[in-house]
C-alpha positions in Angstrom: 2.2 3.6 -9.0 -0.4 1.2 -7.5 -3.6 1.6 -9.2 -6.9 1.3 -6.4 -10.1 0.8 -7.0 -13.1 2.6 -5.6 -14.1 0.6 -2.5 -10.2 0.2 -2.1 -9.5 4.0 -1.8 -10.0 3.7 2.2 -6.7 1.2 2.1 -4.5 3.8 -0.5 -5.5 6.9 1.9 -3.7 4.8 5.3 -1.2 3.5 2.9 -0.8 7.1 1.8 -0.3 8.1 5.5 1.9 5.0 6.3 4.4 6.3 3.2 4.2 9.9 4.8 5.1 8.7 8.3 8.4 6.7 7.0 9.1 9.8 5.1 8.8 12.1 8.2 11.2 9.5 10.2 13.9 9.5 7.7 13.9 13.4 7.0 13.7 14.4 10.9 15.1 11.5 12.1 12.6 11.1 14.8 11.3 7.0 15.7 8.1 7.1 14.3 7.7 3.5 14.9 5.0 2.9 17.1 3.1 5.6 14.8 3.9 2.7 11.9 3.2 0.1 13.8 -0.6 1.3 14.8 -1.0 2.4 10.4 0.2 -0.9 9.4 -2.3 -3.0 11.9 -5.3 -0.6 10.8 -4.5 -1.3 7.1 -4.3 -4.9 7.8 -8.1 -4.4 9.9 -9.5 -2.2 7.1 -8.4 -5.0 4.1 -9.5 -7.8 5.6 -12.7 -5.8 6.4 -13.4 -5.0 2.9 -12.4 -8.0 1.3 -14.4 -10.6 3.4 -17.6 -9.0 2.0 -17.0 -7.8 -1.5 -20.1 -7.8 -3.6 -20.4 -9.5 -7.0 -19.8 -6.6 -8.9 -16.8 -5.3 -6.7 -15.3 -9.1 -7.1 -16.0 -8.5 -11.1 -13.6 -5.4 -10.9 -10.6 -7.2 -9.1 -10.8 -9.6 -11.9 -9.8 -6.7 -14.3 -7.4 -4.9 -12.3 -5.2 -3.9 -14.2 -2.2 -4.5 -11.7 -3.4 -8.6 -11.6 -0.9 -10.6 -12.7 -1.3 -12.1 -16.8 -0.7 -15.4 -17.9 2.9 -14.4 -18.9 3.7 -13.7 -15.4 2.1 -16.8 -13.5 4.8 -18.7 -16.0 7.7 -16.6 -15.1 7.0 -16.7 -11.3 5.7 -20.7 -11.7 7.7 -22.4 -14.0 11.3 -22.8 -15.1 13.0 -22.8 -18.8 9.9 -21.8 -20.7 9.9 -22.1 -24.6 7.0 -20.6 -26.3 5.3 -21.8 -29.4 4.1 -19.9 -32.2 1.5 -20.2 -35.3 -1.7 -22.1 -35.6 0.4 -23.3 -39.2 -2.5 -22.4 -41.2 -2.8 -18.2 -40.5 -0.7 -16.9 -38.6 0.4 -16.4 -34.7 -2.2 -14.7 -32.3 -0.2 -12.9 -29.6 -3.8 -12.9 -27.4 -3.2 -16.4 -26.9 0.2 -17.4 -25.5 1.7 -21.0 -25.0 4.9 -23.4 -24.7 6.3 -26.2 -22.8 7.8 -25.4 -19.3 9.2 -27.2 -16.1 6.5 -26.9 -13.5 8.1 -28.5 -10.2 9.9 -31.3 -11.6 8.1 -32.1 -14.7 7.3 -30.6 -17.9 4.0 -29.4 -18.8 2.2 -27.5 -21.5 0.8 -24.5 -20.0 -1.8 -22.4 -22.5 -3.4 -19.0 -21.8 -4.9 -16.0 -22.6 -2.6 -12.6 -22.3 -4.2 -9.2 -21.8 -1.9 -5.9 -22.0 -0.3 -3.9 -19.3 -0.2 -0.4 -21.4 -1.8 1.0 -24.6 0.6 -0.5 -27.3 0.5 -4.0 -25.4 -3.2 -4.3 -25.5 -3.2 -3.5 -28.8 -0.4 -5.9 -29.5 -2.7 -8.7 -27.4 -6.0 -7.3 -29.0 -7.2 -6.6 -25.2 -7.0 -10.6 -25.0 -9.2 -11.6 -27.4 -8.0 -14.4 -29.3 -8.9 -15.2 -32.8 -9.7 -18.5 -34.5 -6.1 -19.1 -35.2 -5.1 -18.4 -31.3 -8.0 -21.4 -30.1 -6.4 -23.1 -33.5 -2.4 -22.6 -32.0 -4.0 -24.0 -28.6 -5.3 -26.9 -29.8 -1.8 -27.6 -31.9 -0.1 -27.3 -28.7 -2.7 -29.3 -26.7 -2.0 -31.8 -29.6 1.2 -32.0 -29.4 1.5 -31.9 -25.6 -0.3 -35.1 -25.7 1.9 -36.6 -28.3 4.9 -36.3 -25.6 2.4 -37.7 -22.6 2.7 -33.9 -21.2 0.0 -32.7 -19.0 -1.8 -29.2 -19.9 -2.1 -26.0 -17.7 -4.6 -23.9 -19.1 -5.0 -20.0 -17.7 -8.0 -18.3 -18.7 -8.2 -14.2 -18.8 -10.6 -13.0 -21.6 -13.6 -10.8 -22.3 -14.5 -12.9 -25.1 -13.3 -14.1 -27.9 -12.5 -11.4 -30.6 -16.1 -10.6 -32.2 -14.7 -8.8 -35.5 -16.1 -10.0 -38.6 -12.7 -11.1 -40.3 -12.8 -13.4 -37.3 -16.2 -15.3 -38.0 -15.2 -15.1 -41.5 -12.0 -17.3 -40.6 -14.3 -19.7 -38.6 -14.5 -18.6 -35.2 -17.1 -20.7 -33.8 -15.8 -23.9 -35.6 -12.5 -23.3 -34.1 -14.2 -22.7 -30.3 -16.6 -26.3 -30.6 -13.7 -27.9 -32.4 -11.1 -27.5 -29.4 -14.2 -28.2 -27.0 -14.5 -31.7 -29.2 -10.6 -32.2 -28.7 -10.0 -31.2 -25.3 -13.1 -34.2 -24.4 -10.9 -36.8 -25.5 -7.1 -36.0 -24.1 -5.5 -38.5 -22.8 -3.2 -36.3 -20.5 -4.5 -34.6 -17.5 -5.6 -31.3 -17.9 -6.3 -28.6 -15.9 -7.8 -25.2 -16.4 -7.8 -22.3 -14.5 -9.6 -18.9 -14.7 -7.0 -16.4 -13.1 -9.3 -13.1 -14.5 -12.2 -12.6 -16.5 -13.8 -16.0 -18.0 -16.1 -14.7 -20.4 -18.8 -16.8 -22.7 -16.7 -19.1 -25.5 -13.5 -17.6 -25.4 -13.1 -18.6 -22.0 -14.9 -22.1 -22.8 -12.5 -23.0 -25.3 -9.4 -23.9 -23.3 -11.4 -25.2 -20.4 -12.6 -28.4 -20.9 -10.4 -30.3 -18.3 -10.2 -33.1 -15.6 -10.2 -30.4 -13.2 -11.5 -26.7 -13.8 -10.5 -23.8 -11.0 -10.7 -20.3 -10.2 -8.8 -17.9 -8.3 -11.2 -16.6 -5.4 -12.0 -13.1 -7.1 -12.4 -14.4 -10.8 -15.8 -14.6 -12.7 -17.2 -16.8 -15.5 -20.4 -17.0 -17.4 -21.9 -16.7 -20.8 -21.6 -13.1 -20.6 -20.7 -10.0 -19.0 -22.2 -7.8 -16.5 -22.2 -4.4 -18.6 -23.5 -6.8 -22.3 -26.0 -8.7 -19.2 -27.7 -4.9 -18.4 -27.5 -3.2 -22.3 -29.8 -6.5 -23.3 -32.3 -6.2 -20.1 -32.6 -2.7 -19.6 -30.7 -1.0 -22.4 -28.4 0.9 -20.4 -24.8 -0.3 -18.6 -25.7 1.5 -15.5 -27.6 -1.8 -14.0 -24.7 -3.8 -14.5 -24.1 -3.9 -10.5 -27.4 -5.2 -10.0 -27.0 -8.1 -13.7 -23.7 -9.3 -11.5 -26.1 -10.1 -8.6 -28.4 -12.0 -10.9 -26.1 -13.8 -12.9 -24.6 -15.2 -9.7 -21.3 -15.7 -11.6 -18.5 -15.9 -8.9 -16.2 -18.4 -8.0 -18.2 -19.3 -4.6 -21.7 -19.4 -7.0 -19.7 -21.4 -9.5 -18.7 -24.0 -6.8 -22.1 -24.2 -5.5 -23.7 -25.0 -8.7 -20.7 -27.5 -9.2 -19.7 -26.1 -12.5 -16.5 -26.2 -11.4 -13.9 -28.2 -9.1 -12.5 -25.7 -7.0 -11.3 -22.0 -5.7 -8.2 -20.7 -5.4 -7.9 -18.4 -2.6 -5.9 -15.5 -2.9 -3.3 -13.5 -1.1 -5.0 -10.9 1.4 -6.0 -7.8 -0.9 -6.3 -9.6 -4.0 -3.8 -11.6 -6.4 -2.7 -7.9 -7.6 -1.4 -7.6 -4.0 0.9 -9.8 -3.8 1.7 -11.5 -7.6 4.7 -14.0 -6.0 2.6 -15.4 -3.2 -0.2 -16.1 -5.5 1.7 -17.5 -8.1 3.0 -20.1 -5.1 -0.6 -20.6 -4.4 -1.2 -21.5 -7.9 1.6 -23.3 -8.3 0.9 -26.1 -4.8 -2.6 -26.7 -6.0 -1.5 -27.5 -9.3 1.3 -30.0 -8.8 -1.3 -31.3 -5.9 -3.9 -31.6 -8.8 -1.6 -33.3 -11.3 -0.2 -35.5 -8.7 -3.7 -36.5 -8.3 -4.6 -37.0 -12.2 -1.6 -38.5 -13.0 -2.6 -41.6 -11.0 -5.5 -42.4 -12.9 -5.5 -44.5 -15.8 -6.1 -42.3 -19.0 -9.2 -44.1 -20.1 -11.0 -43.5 -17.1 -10.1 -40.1 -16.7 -11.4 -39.2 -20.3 -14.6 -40.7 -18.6 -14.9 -38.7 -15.9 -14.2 -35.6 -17.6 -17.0 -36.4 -20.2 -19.1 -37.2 -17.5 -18.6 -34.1 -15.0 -19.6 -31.6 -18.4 -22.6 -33.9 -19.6 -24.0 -33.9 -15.5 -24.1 -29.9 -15.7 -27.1 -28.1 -15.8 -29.1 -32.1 -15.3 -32.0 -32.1 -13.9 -32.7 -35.3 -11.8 -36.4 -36.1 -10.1 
């Protein structure tokens, strides 16, 4: 069953009458397909419609859809013979942060990300994907030893945070964040990050230091959420549509404010809509991007990476 969200419930009530039509057809047995034909152009009409001006906060809630696609299923629709990697070798394995090396086109990468949970017991499982020290710890391992091959990195980033627990800051949770932002600087593969759903504060910012940093066109990414974003300025969640408008944390504000490289545009209705075409999407501009990176000389390319993060938030008179 397709889950809709509020300002989508106009779509799931022509769908719903679409579904009822076909029924009707193949119980009667009576062509019904000019009837079909009219429902399936007004659906098309009423999505682009909605989608082409989404607010802020309605763009905030396709990022947590819960039918988007995870990290897991980008690398089963993207890449080829993937082996993931476990353990930070020091704790334990963190099943919030999920990696291995894969064949991406015809090349092998790294490819790191965050994985949330589809049902109850998986979110549990993946701790609503909120990684702990050792999951930025296992990402930097495998960053480390990505570059130790001369493998490029694909980092996908989908959290609400990192995990805010107390054994967590007990086990180091900001050293572990600032240390892989410290690493990721001086890589001397190409690396590129993507936020494909929530990109929230640190434990977004700790796999996406890269050469080139993307999002998917109805993602968000900032220091903090919407809902934390109202409780602090007017003690109450209810103002959280009007603290997305402020924070201006889209992916088209993003671009503007050059914080990061580029947008990702996404299959008509969302990436929840059509999971294989976006994952195609995904995959072009990445094997364009790494196509691009790879012909730069290594030394440089650290350059420009430190350069692009020390030029943010400059201000020049």
């Amino acid at each position: 069953m397709r889950t809709y969200l509020d300002f989508e419930k106009p779509i799931a009530d022509l769908e719903a009458r679409l579904e009822e039509t076909k029924r009707l057809a193949q119980t009667s047995n009576v062509d019904v397909s000019e009837a079909v034909n009219i429902l399936e152009q007004s659906i098309d009409k009423l999505r682009r419609e909605i989608f082409q001006n989404l607010t802020r906060w309605q763009r905030v809630q396709l990022s947590r859809h819960p039918d988007r696609p995870y990290t897991l299923d980008y690398i089963s629709l993207m890449c080829d013979q993937f082996i993931e990697l476990h353990g930070d070798r020091t704790v334990r394995d963190d099943p919030a942060m999920v990696g291995g090396f894969c064949e991406l086109g015809d090349q092998t990468v790294m490819i790191i990300g965050q994985q949330k949970g589809r049902n109850t017991k998986q979110r549990q499982h993946r701790n609503f994907g909120m990684p702990n020290p050792e999951g930025y710890r296992k990402a930097l391992r495998l960053m480390k030893l990505a570059e130790k091959f001369n493998k490029p990195i694909i980092t996908l980033i989908d959290t609400p945070g990192a995990f805010p627990g107390l054994e967590a800051e007990e086990r180091g949770q900001g050293e572990a964040i600032a240390r892989n932002l410290k690493e990721m600087f001086m890589l001397t593969v190409p690396v590129i990050c993507i936020v494909i759903g929530e990109g929230a504060s640190g434990g977004a910012l700790g796999i996406a230091i890269g050469d080139r940093v993307l999002m998917l066109e109805n993602t968000w990414y900032s220091v903090i959420s919407p809902e934390n974003c109202s409780t602090i300025l007017w003690r109450s969640w209810d103002f959280k549509e009007q603290a997305a408008e402020a924070m201006k944390l889209t992916a088209r504000d993003m671009e503007l404010y050059k914080l990061v490289d580029g947008i990702v545009e996404e299959p008509l209705g969302g990436a929840h809509n059509d999971h294989q075409g976006m994952a195609y999407l995904l995959k072009k501009v990445i094997l364009e991007a790494l196509a691009e990176l790879s012909a730069i000389d290594p030394h440089e390319r650290i350059n420009q990476r430190i350069d692009k993060f020390c030029s943010m938030g400059v201000v020049i008179e």
